[in-house]
N, C-alpha and C positions, 0 to 999 in steps of 0.2 A: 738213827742210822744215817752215815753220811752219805752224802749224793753219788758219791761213784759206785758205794755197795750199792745201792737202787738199780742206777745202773747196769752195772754188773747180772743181778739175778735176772736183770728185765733179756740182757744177752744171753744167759742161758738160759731163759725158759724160751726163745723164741721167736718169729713172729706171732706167734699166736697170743705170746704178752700182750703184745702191743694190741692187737686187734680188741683183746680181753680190755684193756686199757681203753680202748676207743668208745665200746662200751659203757664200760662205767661210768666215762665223763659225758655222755647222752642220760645217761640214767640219772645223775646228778642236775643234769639241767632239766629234765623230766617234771624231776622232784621241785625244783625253784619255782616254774612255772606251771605248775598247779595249786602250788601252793598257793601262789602271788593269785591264781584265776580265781578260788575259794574264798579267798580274803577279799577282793576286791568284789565279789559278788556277793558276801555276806550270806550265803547261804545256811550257816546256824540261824540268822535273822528273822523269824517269820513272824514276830507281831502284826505286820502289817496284815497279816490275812484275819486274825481277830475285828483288827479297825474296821476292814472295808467290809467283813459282814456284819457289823458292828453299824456303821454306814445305812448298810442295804438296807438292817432291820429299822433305822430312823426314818427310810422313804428317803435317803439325802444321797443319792448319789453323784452328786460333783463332788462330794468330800469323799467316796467311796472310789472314786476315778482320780481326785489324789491321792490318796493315798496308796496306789499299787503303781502311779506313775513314779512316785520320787522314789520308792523301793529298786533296787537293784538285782533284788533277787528274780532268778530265772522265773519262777513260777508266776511272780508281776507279772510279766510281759502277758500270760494267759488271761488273767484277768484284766489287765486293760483293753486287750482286744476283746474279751469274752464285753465288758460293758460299754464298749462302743458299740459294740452289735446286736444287744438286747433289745437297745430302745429303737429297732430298725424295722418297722410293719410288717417287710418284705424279706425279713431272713426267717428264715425257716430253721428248726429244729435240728435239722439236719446238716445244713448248711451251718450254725453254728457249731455243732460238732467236728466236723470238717477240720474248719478253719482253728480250733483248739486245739484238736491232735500237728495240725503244720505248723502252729506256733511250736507247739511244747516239745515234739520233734527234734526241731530245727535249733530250741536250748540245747537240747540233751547232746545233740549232735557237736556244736559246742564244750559242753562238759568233758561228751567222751573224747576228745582233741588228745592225742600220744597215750591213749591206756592201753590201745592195743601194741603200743610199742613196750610199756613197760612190761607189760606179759612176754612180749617175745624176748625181752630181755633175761627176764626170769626162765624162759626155757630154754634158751639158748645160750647163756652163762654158761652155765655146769657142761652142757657137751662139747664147749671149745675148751674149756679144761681137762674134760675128757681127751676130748682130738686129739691135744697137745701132749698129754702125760703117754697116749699110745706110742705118737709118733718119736716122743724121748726116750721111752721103754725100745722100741723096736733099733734105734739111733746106737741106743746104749749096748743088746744084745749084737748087733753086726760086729759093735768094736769089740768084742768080748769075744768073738769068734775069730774075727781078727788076731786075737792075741794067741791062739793056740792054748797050748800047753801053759804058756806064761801068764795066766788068769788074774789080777790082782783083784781081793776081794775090796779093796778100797777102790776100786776103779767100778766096780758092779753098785756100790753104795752110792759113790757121787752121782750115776746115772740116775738112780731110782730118785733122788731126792728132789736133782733137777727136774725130772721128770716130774713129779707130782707136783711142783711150784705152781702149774698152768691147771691142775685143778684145783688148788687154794685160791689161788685169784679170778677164778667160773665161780667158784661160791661166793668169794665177797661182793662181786659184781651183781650177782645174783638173788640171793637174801635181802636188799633194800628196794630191788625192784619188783619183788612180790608182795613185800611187806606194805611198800606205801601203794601197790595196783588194790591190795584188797582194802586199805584205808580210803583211798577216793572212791572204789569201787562204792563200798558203803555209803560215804557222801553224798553219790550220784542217784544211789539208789534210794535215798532219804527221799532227794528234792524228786526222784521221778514216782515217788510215794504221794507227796505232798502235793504233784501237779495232778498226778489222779484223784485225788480228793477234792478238790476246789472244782473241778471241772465237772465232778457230777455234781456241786451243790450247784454252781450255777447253772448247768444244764435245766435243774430244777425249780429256777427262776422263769427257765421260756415258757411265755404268755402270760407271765403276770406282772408286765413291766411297763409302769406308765411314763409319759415323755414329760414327767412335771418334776420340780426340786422343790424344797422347801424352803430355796433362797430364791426363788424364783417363780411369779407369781401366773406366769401365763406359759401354754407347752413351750419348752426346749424346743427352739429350728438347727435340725442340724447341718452341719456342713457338710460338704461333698465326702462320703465315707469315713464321718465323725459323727457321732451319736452322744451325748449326755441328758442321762435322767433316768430314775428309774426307781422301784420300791418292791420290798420286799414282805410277806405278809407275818411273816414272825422273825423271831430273830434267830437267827443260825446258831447251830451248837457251833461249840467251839473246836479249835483245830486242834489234833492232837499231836502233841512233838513228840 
């Protein structure tokens, strides 16, 4: 289709084209950049949560403490705070708890970054092409009374057609902004699966966590709100994908 037809239909269906249009290219950049978020946080990725209980159950946790550092995935971040904090005298059970729910939070909060926009995308699509197709119907009947007596019926047809152009383009706009909210949607809903699971196993570590490593022959000192060392007394089932 050449450019000035484009054109052209975008003049008759409106401003409400354009508006529809303004849409679409946020929903397209929506799409880019969650993609790019999910990729770059490797969030299919979770072997690392095998290693680090994996780790726990050898009693070796500096390797269990690398291993959820160099990972990317959101859930990481839970576990690294979760085992700085275990091997801490003074944190309580509770206060562990806490502090898991502000981390894991504070990912998700991240994650859900524009989902509530592409939902509104998706509900607000279709009724600007609704809007638009009314107020071309209503455009279309004034001219038509307009006309009297002299009705052409090819003048009733071009209205109706223009007119619906502005619900064609509320649905195209609309249909990939739902489509990829329930795709992240589920994403998101994986990792805040996966964060609720780690966090009771190691909730289930508090008080059974020594300040000693296996590479290291006398207590762990730790630093000013850094913690390493710890064991675990059998070895964890595994995670379920």
């Amino acid at each position: 289709m050449e450019w000035n037809r484009v054109t052209d239909i975008f003049d008759k269906g409106g401003f409400i084209m354009y508006v529809i249009l303004g849409l679409s290219i946020y929903v397209g950049a929506v799409i880019i950049f969650k993609s790019y978020q999910l990729w770059k946080l490797k969030v299919n990725k979770t072997a690392f949560v095998d290693q680090v209980f994996s780790h726990l159950a050898n009693k070796d946790m500096k390797s269990a403490l690398s291993s959820a550092t160099v990972s990317s995935h959101p859930a990481a971040r839970i576990i690294e705070t979760s085992l700085l904090m275990l091997v801490r005298q003074d944190c309580s059970e509770s206060r562990l708890k806490d502090e898991m729910e502000r981390v894991g939070n504070a990912e998700i909060r991240y994650l859900d970054m524009h989902m509530r926009g592409l939902e509104m995308a998706a509900n607000v699509g279709p009724l600007l092409g609704l809007l638009g197709t009314v107020m071309g119907m209503v455009m279309t009947f004034a001219t038509l009374e307009q006309a009297g007596a002299r009705v052409n019926p090819a003048l009733l047809a071009g209205g109706i057609w223009v007119s619906l152009l502005t619900t064609v383009f509320g649905l195209v706009a609309a249909i990939p902004a739902l489509a990829a909210h329930y795709f992240f949607d589920g994403q998101i809903e994986k990792v805040r699966a996966l964060m609720s699971d780690i966090s009771t196993r190691l909730l289930s570590l508090h008080g059974k966590v020594r300040l000693t490593s296996p590479s290291v022959s006398k207590p762990l000192s730790p630093q000013p709100g850094i913690s390493i060392g710890a064991t675990q007394s059998s070895t964890a089932p595994p995670i379920v994908q």
